[in-house]
PDB file of N, CA, C, O and CB in Angstrom:
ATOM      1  N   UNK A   1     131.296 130.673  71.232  1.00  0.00           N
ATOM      2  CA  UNK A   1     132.340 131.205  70.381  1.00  0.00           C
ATOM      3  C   UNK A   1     131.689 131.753  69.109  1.00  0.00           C
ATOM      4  O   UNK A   1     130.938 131.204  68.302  1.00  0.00           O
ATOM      5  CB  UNK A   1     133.407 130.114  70.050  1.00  0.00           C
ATOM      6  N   UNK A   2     132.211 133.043  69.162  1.00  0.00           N
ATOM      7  CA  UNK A   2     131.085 133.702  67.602  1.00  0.00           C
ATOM      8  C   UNK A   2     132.647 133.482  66.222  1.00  0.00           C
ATOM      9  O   UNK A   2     133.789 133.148  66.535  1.00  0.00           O
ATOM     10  CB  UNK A   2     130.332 136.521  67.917  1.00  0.00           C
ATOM     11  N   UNK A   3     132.257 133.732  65.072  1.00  0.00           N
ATOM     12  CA  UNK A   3     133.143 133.698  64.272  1.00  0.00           C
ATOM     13  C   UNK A   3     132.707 134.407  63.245  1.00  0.00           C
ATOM     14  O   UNK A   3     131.503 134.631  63.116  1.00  0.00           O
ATOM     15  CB  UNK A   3     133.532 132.562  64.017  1.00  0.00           C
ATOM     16  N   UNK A   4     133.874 134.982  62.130  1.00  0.00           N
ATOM     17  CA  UNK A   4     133.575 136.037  61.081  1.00  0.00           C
ATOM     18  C   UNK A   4     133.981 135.364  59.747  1.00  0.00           C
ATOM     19  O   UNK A   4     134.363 135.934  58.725  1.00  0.00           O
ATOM     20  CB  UNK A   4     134.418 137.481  61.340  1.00  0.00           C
ATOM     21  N   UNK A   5     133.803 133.875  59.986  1.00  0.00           N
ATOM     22  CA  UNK A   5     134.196 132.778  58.553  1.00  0.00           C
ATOM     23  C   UNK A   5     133.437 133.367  57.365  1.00  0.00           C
ATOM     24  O   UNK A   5     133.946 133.759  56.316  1.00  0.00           O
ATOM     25  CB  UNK A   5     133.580 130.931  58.731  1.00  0.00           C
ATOM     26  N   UNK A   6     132.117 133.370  57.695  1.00  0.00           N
ATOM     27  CA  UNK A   6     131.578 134.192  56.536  1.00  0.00           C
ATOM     28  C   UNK A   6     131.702 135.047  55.877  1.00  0.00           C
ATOM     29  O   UNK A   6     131.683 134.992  54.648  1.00  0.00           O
ATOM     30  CB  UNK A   6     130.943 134.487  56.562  1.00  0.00           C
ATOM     31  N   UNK A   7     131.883 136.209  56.669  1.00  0.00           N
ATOM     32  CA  UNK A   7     132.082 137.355  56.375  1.00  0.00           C
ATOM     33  C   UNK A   7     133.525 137.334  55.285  1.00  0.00           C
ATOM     34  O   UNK A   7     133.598 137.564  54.078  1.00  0.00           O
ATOM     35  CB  UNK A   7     132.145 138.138  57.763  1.00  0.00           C
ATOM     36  N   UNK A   8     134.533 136.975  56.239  1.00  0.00           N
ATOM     37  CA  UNK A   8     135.812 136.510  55.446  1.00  0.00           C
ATOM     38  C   UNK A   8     136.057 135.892  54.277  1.00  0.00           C
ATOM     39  O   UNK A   8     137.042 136.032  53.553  1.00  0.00           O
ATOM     40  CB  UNK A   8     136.375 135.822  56.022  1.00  0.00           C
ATOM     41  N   UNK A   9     134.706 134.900  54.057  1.00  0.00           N
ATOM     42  CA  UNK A   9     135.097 134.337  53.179  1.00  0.00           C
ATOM     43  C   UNK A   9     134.261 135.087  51.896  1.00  0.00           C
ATOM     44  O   UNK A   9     134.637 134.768  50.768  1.00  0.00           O
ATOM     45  CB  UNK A   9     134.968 132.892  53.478  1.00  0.00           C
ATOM     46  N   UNK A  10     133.283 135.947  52.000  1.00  0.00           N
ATOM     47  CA  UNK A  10     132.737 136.983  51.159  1.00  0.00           C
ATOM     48  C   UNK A  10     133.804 137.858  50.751  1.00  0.00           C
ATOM     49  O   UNK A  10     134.009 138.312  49.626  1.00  0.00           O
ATOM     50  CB  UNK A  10     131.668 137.752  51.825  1.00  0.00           C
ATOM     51  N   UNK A  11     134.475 138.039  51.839  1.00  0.00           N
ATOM     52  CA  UNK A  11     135.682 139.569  51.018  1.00  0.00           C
ATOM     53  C   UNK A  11     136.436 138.599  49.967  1.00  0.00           C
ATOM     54  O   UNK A  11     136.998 139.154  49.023  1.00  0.00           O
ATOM     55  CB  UNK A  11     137.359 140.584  52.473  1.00  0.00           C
ATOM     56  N   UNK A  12     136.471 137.669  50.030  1.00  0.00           N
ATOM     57  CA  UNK A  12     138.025 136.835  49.457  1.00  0.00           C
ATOM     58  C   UNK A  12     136.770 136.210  48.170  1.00  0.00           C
ATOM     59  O   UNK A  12     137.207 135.897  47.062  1.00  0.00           O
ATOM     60  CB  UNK A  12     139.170 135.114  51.003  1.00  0.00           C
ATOM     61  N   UNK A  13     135.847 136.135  48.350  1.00  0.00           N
ATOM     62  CA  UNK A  13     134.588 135.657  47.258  1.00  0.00           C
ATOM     63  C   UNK A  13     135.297 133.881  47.209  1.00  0.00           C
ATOM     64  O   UNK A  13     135.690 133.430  46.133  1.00  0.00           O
ATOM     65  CB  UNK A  13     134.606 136.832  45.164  1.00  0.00           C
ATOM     66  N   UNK A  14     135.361 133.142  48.345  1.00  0.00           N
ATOM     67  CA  UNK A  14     135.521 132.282  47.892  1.00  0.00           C
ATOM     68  C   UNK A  14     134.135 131.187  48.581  1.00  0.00           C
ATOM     69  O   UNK A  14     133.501 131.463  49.600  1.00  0.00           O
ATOM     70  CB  UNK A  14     136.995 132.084  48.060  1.00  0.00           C
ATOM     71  N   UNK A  15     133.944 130.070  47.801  1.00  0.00           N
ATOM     72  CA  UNK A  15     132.840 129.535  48.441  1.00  0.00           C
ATOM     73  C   UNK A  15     133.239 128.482  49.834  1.00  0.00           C
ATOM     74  O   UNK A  15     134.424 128.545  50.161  1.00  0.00           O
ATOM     75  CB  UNK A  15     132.038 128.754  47.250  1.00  0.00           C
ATOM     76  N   UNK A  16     132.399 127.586  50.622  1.00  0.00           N
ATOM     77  CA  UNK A  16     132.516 126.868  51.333  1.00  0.00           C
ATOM     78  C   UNK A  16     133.700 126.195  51.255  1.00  0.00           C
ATOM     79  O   UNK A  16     134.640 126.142  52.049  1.00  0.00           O
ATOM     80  CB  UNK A  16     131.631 126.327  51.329  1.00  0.00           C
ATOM     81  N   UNK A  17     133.490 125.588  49.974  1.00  0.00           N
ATOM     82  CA  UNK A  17     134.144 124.075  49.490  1.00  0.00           C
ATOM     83  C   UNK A  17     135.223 125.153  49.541  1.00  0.00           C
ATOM     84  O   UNK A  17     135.412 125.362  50.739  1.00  0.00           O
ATOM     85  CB  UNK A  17     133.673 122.957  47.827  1.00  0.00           C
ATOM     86  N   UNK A  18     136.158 126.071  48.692  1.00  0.00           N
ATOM     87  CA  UNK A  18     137.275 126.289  48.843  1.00  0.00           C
ATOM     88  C   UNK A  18     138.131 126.162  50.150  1.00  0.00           C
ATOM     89  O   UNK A  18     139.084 125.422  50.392  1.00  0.00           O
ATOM     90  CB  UNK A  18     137.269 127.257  48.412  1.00  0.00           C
ATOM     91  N   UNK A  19     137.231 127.516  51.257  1.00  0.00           N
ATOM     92  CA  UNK A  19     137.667 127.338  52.317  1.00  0.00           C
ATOM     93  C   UNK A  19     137.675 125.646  52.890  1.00  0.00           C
ATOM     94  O   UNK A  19     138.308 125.475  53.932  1.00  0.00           O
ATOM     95  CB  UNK A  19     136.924 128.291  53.037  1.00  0.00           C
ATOM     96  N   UNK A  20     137.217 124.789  52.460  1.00  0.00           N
ATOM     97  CA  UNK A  20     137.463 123.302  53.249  1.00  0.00           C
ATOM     98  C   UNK A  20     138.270 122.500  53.096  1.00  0.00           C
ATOM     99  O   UNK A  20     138.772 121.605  53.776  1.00  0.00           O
ATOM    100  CB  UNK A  20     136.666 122.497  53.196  1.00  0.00           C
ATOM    101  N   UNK A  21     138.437 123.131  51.501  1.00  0.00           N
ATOM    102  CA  UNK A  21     139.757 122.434  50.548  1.00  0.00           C
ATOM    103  C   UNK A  21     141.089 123.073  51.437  1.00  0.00           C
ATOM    104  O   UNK A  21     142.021 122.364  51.818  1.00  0.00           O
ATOM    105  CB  UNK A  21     139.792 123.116  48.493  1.00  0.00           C
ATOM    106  N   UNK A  22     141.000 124.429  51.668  1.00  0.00           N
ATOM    107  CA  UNK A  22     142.060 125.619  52.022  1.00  0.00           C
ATOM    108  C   UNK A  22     142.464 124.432  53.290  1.00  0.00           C
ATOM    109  O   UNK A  22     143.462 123.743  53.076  1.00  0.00           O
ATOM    110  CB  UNK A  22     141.319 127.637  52.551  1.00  0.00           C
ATOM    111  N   UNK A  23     141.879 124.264  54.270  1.00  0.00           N
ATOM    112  CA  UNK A  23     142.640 124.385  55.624  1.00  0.00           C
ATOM    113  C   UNK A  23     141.800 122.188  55.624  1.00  0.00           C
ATOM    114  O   UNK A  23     141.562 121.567  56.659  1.00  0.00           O
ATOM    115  CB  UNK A  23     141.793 126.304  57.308  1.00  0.00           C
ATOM    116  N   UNK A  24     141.703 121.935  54.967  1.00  0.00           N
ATOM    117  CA  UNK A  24     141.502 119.926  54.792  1.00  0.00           C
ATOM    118  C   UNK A  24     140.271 119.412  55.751  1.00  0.00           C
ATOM    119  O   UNK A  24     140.412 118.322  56.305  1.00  0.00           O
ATOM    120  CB  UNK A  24     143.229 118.823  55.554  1.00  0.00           C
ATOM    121  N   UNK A  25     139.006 120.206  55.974  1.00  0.00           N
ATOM    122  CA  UNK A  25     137.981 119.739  56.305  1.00  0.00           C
ATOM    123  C   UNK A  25     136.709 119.205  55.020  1.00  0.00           C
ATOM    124  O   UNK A  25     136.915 119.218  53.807  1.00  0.00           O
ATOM    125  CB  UNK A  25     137.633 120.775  57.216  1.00  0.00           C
ATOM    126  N   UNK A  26     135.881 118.922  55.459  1.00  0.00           N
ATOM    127  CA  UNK A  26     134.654 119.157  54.486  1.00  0.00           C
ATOM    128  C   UNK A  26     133.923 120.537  54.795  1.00  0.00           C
ATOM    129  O   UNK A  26     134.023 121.362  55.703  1.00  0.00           O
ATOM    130  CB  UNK A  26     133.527 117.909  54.653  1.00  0.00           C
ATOM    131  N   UNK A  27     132.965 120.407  53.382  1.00  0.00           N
ATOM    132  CA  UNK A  27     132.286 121.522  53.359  1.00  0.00           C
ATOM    133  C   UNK A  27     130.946 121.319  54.363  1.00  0.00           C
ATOM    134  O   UNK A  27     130.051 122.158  54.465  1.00  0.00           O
ATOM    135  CB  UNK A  27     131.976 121.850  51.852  1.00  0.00           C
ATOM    136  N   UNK A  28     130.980 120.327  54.918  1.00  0.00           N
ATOM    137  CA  UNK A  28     129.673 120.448  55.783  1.00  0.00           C
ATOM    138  C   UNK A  28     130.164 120.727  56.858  1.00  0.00           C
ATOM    139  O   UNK A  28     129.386 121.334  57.594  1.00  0.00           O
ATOM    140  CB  UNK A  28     128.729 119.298  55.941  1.00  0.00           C
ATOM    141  N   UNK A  29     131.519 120.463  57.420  1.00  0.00           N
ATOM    142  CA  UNK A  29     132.060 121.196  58.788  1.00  0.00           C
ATOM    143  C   UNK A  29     132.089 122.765  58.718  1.00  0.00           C
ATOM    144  O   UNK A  29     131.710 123.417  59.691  1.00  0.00           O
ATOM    145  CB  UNK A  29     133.632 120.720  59.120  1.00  0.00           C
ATOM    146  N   UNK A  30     132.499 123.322  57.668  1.00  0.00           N
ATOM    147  CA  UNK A  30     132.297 124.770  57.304  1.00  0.00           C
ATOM    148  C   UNK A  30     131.604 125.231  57.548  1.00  0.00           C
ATOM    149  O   UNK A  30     131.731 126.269  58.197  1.00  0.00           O
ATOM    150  CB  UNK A  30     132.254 125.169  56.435  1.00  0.00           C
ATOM    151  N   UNK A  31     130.200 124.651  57.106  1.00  0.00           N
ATOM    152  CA  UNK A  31     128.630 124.790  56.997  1.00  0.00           C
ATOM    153  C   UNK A  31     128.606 124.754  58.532  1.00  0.00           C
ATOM    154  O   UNK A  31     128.157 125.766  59.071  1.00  0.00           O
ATOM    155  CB  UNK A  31     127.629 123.483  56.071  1.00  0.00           C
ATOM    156  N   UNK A  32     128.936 123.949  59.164  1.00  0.00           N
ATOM    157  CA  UNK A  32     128.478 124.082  60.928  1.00  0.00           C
ATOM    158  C   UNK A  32     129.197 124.520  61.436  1.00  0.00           C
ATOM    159  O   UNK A  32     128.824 124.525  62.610  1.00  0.00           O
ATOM    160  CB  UNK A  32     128.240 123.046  61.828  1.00  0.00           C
ATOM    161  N   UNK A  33     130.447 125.121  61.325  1.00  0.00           N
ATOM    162  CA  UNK A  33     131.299 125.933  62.335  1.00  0.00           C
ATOM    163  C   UNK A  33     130.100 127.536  61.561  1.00  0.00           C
ATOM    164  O   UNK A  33     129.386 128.239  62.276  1.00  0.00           O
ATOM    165  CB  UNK A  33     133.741 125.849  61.964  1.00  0.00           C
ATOM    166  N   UNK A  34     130.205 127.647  60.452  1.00  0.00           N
ATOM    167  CA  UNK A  34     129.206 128.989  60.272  1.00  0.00           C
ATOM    168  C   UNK A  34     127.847 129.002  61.082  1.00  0.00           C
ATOM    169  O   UNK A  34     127.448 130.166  61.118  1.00  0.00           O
ATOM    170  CB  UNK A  34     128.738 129.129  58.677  1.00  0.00           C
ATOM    171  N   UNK A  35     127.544 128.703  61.314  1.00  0.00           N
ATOM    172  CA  UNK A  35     126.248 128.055  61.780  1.00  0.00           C
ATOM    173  C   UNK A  35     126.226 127.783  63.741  1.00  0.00           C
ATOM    174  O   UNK A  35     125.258 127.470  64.434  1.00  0.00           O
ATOM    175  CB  UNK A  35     126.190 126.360  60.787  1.00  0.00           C
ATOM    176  N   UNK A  36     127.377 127.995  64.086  1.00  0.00           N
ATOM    177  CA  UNK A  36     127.599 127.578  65.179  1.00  0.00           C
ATOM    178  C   UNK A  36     127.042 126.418  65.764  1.00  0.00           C
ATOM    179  O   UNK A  36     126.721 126.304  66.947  1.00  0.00           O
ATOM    180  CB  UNK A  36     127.430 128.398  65.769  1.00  0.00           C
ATOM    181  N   UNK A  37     126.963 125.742  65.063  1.00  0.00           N
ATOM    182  CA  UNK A  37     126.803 123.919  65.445  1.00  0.00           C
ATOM    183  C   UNK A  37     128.395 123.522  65.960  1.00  0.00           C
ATOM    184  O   UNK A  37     128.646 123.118  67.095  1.00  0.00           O
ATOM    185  CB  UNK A  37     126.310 122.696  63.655  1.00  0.00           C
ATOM    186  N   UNK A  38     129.052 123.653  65.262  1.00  0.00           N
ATOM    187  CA  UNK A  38     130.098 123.187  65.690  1.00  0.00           C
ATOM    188  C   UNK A  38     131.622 123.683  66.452  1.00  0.00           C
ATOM    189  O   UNK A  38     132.524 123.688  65.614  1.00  0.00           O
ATOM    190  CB  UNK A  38     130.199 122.737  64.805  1.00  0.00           C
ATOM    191  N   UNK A  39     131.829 123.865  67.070  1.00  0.00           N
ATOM    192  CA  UNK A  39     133.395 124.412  67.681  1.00  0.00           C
ATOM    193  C   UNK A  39     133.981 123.731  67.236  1.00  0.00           C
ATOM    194  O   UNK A  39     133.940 122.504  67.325  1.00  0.00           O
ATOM    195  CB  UNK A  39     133.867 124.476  69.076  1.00  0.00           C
ATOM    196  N   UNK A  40     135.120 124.831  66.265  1.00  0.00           N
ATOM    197  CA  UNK A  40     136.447 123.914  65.680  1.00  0.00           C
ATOM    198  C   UNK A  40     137.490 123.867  67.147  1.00  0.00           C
ATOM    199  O   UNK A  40     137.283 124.555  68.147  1.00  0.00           O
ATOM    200  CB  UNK A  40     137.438 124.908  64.034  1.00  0.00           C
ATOM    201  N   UNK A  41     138.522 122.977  66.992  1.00  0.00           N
ATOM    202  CA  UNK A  41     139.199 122.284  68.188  1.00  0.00           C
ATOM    203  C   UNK A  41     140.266 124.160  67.694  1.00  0.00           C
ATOM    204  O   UNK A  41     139.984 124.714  66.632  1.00  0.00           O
ATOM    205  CB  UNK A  41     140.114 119.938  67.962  1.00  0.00           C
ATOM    206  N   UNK A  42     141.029 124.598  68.367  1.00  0.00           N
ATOM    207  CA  UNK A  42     142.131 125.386  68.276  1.00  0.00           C
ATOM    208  C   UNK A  42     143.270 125.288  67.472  1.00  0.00           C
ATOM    209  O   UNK A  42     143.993 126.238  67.174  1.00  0.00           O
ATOM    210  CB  UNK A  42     142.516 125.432  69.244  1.00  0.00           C
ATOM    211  N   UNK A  43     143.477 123.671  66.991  1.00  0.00           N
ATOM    212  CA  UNK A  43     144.348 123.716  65.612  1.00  0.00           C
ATOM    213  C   UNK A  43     143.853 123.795  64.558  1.00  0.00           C
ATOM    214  O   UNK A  43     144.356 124.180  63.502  1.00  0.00           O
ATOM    215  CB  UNK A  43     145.074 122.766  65.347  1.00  0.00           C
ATOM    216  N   UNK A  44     142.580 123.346  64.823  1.00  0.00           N
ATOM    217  CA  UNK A  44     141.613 124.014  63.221  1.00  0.00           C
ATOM    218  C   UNK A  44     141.224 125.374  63.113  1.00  0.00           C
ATOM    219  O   UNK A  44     140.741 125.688  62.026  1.00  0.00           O
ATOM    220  CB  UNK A  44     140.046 123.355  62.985  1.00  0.00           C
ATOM    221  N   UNK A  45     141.319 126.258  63.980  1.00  0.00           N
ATOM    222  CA  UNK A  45     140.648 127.603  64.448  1.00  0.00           C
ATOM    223  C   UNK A  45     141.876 128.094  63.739  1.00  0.00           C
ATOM    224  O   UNK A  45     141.691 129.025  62.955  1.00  0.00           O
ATOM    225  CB  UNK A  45     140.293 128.043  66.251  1.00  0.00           C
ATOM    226  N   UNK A  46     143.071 127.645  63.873  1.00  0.00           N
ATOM    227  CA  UNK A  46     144.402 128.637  63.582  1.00  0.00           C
ATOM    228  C   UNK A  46     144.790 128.169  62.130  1.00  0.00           C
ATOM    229  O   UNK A  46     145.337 128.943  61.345  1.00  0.00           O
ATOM    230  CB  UNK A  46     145.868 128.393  64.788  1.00  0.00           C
ATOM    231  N   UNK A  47     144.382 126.448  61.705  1.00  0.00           N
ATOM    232  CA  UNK A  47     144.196 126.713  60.254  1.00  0.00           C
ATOM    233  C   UNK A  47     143.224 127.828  59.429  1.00  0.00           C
ATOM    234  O   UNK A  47     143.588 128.710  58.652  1.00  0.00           O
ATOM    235  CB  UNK A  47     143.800 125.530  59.847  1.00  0.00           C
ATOM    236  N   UNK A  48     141.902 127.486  59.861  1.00  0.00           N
ATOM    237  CA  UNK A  48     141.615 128.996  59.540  1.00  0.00           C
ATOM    238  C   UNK A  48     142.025 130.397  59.047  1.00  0.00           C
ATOM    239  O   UNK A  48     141.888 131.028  57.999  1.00  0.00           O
ATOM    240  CB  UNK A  48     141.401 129.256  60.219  1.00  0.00           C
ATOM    241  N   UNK A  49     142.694 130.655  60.484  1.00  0.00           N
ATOM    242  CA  UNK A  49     142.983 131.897  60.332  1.00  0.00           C
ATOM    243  C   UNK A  49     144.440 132.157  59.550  1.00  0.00           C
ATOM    244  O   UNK A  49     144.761 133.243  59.068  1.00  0.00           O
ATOM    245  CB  UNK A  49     142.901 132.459  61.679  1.00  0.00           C
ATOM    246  N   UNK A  50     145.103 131.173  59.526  1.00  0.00           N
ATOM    247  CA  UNK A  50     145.903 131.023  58.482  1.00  0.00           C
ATOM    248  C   UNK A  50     145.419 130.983  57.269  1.00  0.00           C
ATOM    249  O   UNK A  50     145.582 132.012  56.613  1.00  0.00           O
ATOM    250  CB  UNK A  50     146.536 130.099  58.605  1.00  0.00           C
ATOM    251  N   UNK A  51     144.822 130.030  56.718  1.00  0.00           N
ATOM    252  CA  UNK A  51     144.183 130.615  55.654  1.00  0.00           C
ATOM    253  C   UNK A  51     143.571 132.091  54.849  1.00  0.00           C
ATOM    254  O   UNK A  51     143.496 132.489  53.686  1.00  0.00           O
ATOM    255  CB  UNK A  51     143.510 130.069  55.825  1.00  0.00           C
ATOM    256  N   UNK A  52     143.232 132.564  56.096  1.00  0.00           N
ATOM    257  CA  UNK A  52     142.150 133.961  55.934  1.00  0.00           C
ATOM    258  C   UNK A  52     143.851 134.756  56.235  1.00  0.00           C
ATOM    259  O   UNK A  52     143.728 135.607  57.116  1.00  0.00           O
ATOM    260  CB  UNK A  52     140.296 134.295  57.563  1.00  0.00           C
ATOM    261  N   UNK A  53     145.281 134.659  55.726  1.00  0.00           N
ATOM    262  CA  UNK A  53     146.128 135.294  56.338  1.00  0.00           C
ATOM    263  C   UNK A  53     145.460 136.385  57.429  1.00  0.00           C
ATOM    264  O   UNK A  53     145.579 137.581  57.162  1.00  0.00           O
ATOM    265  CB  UNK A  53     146.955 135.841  55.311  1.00  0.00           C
ATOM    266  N   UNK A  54     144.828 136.025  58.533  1.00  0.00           N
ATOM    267  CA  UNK A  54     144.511 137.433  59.857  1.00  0.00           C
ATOM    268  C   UNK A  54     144.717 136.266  61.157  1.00  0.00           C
ATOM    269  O   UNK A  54     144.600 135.044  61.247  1.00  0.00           O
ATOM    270  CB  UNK A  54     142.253 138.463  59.859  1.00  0.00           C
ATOM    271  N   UNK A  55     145.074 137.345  62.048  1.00  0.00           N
ATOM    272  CA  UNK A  55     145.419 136.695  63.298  1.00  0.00           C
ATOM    273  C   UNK A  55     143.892 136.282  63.830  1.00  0.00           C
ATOM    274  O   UNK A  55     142.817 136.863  63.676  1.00  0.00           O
ATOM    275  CB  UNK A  55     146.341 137.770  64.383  1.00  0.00           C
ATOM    276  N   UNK A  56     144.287 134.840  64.628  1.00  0.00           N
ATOM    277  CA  UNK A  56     143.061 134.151  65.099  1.00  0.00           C
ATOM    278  C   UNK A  56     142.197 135.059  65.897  1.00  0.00           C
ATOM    279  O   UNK A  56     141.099 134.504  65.855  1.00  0.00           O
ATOM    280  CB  UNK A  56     143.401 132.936  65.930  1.00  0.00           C
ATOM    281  N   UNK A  57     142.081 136.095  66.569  1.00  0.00           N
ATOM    282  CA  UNK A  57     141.373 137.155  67.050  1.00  0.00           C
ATOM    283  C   UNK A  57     140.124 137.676  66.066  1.00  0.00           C
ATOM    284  O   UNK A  57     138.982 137.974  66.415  1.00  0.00           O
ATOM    285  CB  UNK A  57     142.398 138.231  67.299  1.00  0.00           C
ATOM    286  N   UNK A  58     140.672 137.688  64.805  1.00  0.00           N
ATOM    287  CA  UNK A  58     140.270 138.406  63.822  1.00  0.00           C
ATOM    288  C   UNK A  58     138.928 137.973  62.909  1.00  0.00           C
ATOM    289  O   UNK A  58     138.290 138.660  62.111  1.00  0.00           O
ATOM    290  CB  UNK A  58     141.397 138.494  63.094  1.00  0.00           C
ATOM    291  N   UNK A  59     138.701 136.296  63.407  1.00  0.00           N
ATOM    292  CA  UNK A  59     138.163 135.045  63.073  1.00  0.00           C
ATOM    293  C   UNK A  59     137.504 134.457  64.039  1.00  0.00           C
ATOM    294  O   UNK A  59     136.470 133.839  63.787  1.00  0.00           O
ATOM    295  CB  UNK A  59     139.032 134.222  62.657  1.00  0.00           C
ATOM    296  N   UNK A  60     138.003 134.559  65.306  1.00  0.00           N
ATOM    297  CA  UNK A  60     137.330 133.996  66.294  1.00  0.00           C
ATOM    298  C   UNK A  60     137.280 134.968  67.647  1.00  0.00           C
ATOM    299  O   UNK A  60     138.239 135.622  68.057  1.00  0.00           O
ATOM    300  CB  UNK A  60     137.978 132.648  66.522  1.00  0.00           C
ATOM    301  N   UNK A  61     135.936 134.922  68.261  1.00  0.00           N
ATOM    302  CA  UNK A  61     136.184 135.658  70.073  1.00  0.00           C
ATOM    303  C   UNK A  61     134.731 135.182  70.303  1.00  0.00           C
ATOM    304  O   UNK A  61     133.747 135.275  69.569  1.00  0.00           O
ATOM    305  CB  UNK A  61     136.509 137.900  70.423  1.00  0.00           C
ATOM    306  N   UNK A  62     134.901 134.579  71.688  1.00  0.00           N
ATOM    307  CA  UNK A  62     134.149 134.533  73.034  1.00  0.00           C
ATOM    308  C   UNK A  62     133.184 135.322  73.159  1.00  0.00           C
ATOM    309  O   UNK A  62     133.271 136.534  73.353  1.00  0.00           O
ATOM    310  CB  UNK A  62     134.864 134.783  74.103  1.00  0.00           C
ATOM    311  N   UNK A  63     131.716 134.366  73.002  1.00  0.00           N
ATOM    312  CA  UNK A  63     130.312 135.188  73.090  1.00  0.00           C
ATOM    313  C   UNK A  63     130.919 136.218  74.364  1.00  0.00           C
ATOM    314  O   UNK A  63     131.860 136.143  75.155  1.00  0.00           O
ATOM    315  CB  UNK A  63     128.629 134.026  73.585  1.00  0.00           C
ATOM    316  N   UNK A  64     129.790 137.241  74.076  1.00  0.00           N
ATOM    317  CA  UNK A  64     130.035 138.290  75.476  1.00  0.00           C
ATOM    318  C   UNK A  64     128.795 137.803  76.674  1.00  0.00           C
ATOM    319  O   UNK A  64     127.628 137.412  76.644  1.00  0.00           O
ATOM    320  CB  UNK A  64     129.714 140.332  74.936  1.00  0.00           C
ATOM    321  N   UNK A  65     129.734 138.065  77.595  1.00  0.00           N
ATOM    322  CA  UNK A  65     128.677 137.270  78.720  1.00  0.00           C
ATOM    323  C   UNK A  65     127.638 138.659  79.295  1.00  0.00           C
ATOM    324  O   UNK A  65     127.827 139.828  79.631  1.00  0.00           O
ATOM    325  CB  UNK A  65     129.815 136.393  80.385  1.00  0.00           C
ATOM    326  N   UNK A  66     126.576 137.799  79.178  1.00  0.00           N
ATOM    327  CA  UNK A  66     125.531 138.940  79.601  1.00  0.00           C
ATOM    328  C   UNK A  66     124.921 139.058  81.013  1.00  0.00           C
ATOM    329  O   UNK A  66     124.123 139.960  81.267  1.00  0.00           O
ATOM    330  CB  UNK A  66     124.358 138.816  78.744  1.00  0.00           C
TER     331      UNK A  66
END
């Protein structure tokens, strides 16, 4: 699963910790969903993207299979 947390969270200039505060994780889960250590479960994926007001598409999609 690739994700555009970063990116997102550069347009909005906010740091880690906000986004962790935003949707009630820590900032080290942040740190590893960026990082792809970690897969958020699908109700955290859609806090997210709630947060980032964009539809979960927009935040999250399925490595491409090669």
């Amino acid at each position: 699963m690739k994700n555009r947390i970063r990116i997102l969270r550069a347009e909005r200039e906010w740091t880690q910790a906000e986004l962790a505060h935003r949707v009630g994780i820590s900032r080290q889960a942040v740190i590893s969903i960026e990082k792809y250590k970690y897969t958020p479960s699908l109700e955290l994926a859609f806090k997210i993207a709630k947060a980032f007001e964009v539809p979960i598409t927009k935040v999250f999609r399925p490595e491409e299979e090669e």
